[in-house]
TORVEXTOR-775644 format. One record per residue (C-alpha): residue in three letters; x, z negated, y. Coordinates in steps of 0.2 Angstrom, whole numbers, plus 5000, padded with zeros to 4 digits. Layout:
<keses>
alaXZY;...
</keses>
This chain:
<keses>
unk505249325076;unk506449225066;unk507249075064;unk509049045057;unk510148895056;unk512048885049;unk512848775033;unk514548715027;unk515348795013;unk515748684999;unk516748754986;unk517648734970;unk519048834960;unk519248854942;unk520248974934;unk519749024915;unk520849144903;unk520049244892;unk520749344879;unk521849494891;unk520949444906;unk521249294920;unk519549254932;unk519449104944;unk517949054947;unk517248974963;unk515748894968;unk514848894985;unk513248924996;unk512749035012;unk513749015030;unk512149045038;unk510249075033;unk508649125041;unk506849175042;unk506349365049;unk504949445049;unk504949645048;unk503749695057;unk503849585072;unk505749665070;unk504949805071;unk503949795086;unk505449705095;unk506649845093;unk505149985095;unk505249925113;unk507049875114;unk507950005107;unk509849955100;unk511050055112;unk512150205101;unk513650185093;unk514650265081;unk514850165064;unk516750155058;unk517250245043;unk518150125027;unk519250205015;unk518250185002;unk519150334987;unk519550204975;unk520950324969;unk521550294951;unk523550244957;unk522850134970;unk521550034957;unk522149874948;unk523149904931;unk521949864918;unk522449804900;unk522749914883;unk520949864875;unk521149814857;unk520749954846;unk519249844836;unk518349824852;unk518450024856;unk516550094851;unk516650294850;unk515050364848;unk514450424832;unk514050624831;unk513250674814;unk513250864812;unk511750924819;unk512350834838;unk513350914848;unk514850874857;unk514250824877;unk514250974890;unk514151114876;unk512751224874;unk511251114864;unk510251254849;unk508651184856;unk507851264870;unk507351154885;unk506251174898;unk506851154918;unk506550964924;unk504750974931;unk504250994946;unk503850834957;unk501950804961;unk502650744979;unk504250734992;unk504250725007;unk505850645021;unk506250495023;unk507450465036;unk508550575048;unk510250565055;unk510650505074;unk512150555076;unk512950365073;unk513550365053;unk514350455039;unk513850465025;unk512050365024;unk512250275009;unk510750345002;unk509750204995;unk508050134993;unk506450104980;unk504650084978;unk503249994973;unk501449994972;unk501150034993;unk502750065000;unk504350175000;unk505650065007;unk507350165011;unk508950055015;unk510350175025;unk511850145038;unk510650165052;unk509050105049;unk507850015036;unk506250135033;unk504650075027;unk503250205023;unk502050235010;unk501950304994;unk501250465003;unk502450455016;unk501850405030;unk503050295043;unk502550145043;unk503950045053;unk505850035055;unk507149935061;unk508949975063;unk510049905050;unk511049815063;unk509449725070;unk508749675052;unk510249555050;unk510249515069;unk510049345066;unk511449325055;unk512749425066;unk512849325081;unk514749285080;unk515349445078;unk513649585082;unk513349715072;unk514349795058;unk513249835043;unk513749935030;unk513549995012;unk511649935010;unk510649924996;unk508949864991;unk507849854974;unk506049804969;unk505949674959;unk504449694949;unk504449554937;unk504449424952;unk503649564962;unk505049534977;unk506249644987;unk508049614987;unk509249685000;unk511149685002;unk512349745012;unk514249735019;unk514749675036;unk516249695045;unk517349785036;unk519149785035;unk519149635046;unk519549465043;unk517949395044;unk517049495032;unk515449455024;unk514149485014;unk512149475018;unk510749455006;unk509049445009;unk507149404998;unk505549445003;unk504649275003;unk502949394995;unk502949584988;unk502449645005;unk504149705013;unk503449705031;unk503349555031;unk504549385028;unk506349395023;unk507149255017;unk509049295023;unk510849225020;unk512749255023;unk514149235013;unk516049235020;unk517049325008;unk518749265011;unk518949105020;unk520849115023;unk520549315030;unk521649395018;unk520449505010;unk518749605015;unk517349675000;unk516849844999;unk515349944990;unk514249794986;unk513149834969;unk511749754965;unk510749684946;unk509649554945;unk508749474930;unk507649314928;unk509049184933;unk510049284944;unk510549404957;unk512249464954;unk513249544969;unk514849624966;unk516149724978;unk517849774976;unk519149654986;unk520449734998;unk521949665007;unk521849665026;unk523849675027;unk524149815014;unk522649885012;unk522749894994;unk521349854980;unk521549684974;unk520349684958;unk518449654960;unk517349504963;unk515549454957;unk514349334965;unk513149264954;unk511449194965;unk510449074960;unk508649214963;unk507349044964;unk508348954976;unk508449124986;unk506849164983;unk506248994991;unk507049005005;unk508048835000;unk509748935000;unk510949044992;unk512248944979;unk513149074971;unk514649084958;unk515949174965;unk516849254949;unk518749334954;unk519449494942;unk520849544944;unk521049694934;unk519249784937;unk518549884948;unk516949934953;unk516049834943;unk514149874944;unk512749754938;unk511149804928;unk509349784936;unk508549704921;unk506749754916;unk506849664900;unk506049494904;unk506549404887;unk508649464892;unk509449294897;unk511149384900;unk511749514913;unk512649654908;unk514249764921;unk515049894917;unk516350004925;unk517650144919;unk518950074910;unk519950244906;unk519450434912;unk520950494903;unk520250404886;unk518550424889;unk518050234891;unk517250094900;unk516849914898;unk515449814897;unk515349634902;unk514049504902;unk513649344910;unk513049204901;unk512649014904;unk511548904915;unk511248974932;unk512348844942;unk513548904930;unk513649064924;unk515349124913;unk515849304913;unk516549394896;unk516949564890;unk516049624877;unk516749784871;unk517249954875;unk515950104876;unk517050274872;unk516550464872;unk517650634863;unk517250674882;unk518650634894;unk518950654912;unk519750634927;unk519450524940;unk519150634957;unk519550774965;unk520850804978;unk520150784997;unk518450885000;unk518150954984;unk516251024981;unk515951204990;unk514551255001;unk513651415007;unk514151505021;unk516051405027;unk517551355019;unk517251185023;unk517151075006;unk516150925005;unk516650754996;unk516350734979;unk516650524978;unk517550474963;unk517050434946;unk516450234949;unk514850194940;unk513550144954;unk511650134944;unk511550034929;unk509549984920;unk509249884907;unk507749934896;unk507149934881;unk508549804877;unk509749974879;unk510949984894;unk510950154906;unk512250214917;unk512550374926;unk514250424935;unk515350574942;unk516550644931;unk517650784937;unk518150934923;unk518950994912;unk520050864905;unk521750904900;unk521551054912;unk521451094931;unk519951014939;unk518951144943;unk517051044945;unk516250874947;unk514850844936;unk513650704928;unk514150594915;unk512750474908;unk512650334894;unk511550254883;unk512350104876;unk511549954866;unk512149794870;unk513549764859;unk514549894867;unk514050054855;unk513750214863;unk511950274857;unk511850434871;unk513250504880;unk512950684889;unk513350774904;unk512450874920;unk513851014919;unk513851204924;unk515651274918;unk515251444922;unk514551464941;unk515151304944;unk513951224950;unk514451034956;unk513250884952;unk514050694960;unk513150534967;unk512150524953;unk510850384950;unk509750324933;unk508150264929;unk507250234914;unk505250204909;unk504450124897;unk504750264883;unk506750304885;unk506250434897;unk507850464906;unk507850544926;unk509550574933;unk509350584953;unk510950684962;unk511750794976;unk511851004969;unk512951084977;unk513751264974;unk514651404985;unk512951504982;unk511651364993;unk511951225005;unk512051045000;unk510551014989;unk509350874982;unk508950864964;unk508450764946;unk508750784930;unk507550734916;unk507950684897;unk506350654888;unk506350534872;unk505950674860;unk507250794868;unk508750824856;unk510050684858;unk511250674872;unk510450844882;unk509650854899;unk508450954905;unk509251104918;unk509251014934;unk507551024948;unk508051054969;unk506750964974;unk507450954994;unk508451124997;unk509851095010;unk509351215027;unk511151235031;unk512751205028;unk513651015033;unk515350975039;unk515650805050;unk517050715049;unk517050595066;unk518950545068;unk519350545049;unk519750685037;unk518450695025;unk516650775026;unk515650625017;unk514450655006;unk513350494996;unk514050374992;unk512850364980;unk511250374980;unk509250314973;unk508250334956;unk506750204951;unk505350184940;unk503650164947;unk502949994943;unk501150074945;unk501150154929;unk503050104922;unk503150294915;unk503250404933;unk504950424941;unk505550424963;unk507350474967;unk507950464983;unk509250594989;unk510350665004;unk510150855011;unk510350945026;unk509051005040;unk509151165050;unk509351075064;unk510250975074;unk511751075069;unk513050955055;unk511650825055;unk511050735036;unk509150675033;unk508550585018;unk507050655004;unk506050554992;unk505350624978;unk503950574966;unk504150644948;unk502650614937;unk502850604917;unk501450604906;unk501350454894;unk500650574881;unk501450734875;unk500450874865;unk501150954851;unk500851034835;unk501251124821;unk500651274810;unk500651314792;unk500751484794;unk500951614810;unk499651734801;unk498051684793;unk496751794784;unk495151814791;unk493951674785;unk495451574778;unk496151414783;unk497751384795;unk498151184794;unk498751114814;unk499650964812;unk499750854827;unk501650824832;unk501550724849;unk501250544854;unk499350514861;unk499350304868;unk497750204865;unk496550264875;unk496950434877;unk495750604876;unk496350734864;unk495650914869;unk495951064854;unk495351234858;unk495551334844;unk495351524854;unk493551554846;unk493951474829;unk493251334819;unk493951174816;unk493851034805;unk493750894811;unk494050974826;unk494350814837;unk495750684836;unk497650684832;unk497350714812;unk497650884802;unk496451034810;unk495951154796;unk495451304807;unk494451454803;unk494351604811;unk492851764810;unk493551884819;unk495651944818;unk496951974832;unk497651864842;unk497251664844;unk497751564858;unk497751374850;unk497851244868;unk497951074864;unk497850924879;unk497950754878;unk497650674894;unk498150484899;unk498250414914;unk497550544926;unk499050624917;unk498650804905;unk500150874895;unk499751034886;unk500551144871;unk500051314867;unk500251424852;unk499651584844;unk498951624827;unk498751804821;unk497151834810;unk497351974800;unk496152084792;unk496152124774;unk497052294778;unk497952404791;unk498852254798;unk500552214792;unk501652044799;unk503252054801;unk504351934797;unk506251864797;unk506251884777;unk505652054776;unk506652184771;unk505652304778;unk506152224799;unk507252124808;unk507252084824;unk509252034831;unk509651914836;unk508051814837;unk508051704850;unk508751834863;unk509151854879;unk507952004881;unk508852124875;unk509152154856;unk508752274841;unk507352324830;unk508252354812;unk507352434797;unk507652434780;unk507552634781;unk507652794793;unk506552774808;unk505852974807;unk504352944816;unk503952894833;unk503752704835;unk502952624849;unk503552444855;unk502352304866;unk502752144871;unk501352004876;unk501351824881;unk500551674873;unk498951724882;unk498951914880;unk499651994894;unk500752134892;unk502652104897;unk503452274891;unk502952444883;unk503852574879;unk503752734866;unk505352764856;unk505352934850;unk506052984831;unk507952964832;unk508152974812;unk509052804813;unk508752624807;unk508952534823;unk507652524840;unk508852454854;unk507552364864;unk508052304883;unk506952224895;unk507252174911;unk506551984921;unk505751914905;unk505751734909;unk506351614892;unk504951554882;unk504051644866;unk503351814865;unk502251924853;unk503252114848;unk502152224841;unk502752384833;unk501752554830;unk502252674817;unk501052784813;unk499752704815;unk500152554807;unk500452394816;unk502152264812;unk502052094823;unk503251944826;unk503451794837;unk505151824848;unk506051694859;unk506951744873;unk508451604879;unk509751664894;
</keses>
């Protein structure tokens, strides 16, 4: 089943100044290593089961008066993000309407709650076959459809690495690595303890049932301090590890460590040397998982300042025997924030019982596109009362300047977003994976999207993928109701343009008990758009379409021109359309790429040579205010309405929404209220006499 034997530690101490900051550096390799495969850990456990226990619960808040004193940045190394007039400041409502995230083309559970731990720790990935989910209790295989394949209890994955001390995982993570296409996992072991340790573990192939290449590291030798909420990067030199220190006699932070991996030797199965890097001043410090295979650095960041709106980027460079950690700037937003909220915090249908809401550490970080991503929990308004948590996320280049910087926020219901998680694909396509929570549902799963051609800095309103089934309040022998602590959101290597996001919710049953929901978000690699020259056309005459999306090589471009002519009538050039016949002309166009179709519809109104009159913003004869509209606005003429009008409203294909007759009123105004119009655009049409006045209308509530 395994094999496992144990090393010395040789170590050595160096301790390097930079500029406002003092690291030591210490260099060392495993305490113990073995072999393990997970399926025959599966089949071991599957008829041995591990008897129950209840996990402890670690003060993990991080509060701001109990993190390290960082120093005053220099004011040149402060990067505030650069807003030109038509951007908007983050949170505020954007002028562009944007559709709800889609809907996923798959979810299905993961994993369940026995009883033992709180929170799960939701984390886990994918890759071509499997779903591999890491949580308190168990690792999870299944595949991509969701069926189980095997599991083994945390515990008993690292078995053979906790013989001195038996079970005590904690805090796990694990990533696909699909440059080296290997799985990496992490965890904590032992918490507040003096022996405390870290494990990290390598698929010897990309198949995660089958060998582990495992390893232990002690994290304080003298037993002075224990690590907590291990984050996890790796590029091609490295795997970086890093945790927040705590004193096992005070109990206080004592700055953050990094270890820095050598990924071949691990990856052989030869052993774990590492850099051990001490900081003193951070906290939280969370590594990138880097995509970009040319990137010989690893970039960290964490929050420098709420109150200021800032973090900090690092970056390892060097050799990898000898890494050598730097900071590099200071990523700053007009958005400030504070730090947590007090105790539970985030309400729940149907009890007065509040649910955690974390703090505002950064916990997901991706390099792509040679651009760093971040996500993280902000709690609003700030100066003010806190009133909400919601989702900060970044954009940031790798000299430290803020390129995107927006927010997941509902001021007005509130709603609460927290343990949020980021993932990018190969176009800047951006999903944000988190918990949704309100006082009007129980705690919920859900992602946010960001699409490359959406206006700078916005998301897309949030999808519940996973509706909680009831409400959620266990608390074992502590005081807090936890939630997270973070969560799961990755990029599918299949295809390197889909999105998965891995969440927490709640079942109907048992009573006060968590489970886990995966869910698969397909994105189009094409996007199909165009535009008109003109929303009328005469009969017989010409109305130029000009292709607005982005069609890849290889991609099948589909115009239907609602029974008109087009010229060429194929392909992403200019369409010159004719049309034989007036009234109304649905225009669909598709372009379909990888089993993928995206589709944009418009409408053209074809006018005969009498009889019909358009209506437009600029005529002085109508108006329609305000325009967009929530449904409800006025019909305002340039002179006395003294004859009965009547008002319809269709959709893009031609069904009728509202109708209604307004008789005479000998007044310039038509008040027009409708009721359940969902947002998007609309045809009006107004009778007077015979004669018939149309515009295009867009309703946004």
């Amino acid at each position: 089943m395994f094999k496992f034997h144990f090393c010395l530690l040789g170590t050595a101490i160096l301790t390097i100044a930079t500029p406002g900051f003092s690291q030591t550096y210490t260099t060392g390799r495993e305490a113990a290593k073995a072999d393990v495969n997970f399926t025959e850990l599966a089949n071991y456990y599957k008829a041995h089961p591990k008897p129950f226990y209840l996990k402890p619960l670690f003060n993990e808040d991080g509060d701001e008066d109990e993190r390290p004193e960082q120093p005053e940045p220099d004011p040149a190394f402060v990067h505030l993000i650069q807003r030109n007039a038509a951007r908007v400041t983050p949170g505020s409502s954007y002028p562009a309407f944007l559709p709800v995230s889609p809907a996923p083309v798959d979810s299905f559970q993961s994993t369940e709650s026995d009883g033992s731990a709180i929170p799960p720790d939701t984390h886990g990935e994918v890759d071509s076959n499997y779903c591999v989910t890491a949580i308190n209790t168990v690792v999870h295989i299944q595949t991509r459809n969701g069926i189980n394949v095997s599991d083994v209890p945390i515990d008993g994955f690292w078995s053979s690495l906790l013989a001195a001390h038996g079970d005590g995982c904690f805090d796990p993570r694990v990533h696909y690595d699909p440059n080296y296409n290997r799985w990496i996992m992490v965890c904590d072991v032992y918490g507040q303890t003096t022996y405390s340790q870290i494990n990290i573990a390598v698929s010897a192939t990309g198949n995660p049932t089958g060998t582990w290449h495992m390893y232990s590291v002690i994290v304080d030798p003298t037993g002075a301090n224990w690590l907590d909420f291990p984050c996890v990067g790796f590029n091609g030199k490295w795997i970086t590890v890093t945790g927040n220190l705590f004193s096992n006699s005070s109990g206080n932070d004592v700055g953050a460590v990094v270890y820095v991996f050598n990924y071949a030797d691990i990856m052989a199965g030869t052993g774990a040397p590492y850099t051990k890097i001490s900081e003193t001043s951070s906290f939280t410090l969370c590594p990138a998982q880097t995509y970009d295979t040319y990137e010989q650095s690893m970039f960290l960041l964490e929050v420098n300042s709420s109150g200021s709106g800032k973090l900090q980027l690092w970056k390892l460079t060097g050799p990898v025997g000898s890494p050598v950690i730097a900071s590099v700037g200071y990523p700053a937003t007009t958005q400030h924030w504070h730090n947590g909220g007090s105790g539970d915090f985030a309400p729940q249908l149907g009890t007065t019982n509040k649910v955690q809401a974390g703090d505002d550490r950064i916990t997901s970080v991706t390099q792509r596109n040679n651009y760093l991503w971040c996500a993280h929990t902000v709690f609003l308004p700030d100066p003010g009362s806190v009133n909400r948590c919601s989702v900060m996320w970044w954009q940031i280049d790798t000299l430290a300047n803020p390129v995107q910087n927006g927010l997941i926020d509902d001021a007005t219901t509130p709603s609460f977003f927290d343990y949020a998680s980021i993932t990018v694909n190969r176009n800047n396509d951006v999903l944000v994976g988190h918990a949704y929570l309100s006082a009007n549902m129980y705690p919920s799963a859900a992602y946010s999207l960001h699409m490359h051609y959406d206006t700078s800095d916005s998301m897309r309103p949030s999808f519940i993928f996973r509706h909680g089934q009831a409400n959620y309040y266990l608390i074992f022998a502590g005081t807090q109701n936890r939630w997270g602590d973070y969560s799961a959101s990755c990029l599918d290597p299949i295809n390197n343009t889909d999105f998965w996001t891995i969440q927490e919710s709640v079942p109907l049953s048992p009573t006060n008990y968590w489970d886990t929901w995966w869910a698969h978000i397909q994105i189009c690699p094409g996007s199909a758009s165009f535009t008109k020259s003109g929303d009328s056309v005469v009969k017989d005459g010409n109305d130029t379409l000009t292709f607005s999306g982005s069609a890849p090589a290889g991609a099948t471009v589909t115009w239907n021109f609602g029974g008109g002519t087009g010229t060429p009538g194929t392909g992403t050039g200019a369409q010159n359309v004719k049309w034989t016949t007036g009234g109304w002309k649905v225009i669909t166009l598709s372009v379909t790429d990888s089993g993928c179709t995206s589709t944009f519809t418009d409408s053209v109104f074809v006018k005969s040579a009498t009889g019909l009159n358009e209506l437009t913003a600029a005529s002085g004869d109508f108006k329609v205010i305000p325009n967009p509209n929530d449904g409800s606005f006025n019909i305002v003429s340039g002179w006395l309405l003294n004859r009965a009008a009547g008002v319809k409203i269709t959709d893009m294909l031609g069904k009728v929404v509202y109708s209604n007759q307004f008789d005479a009123a000998n007044t310039n105004t038509i008040p027009v209220k409708t009721d359940g119009l969902a947002n998007g655009n609309y045809i009006l049409s107004l009778d007077i006499s015979g004669t018939t006045y149309t515009t295009k209308i867009t309703v946004e509530r």
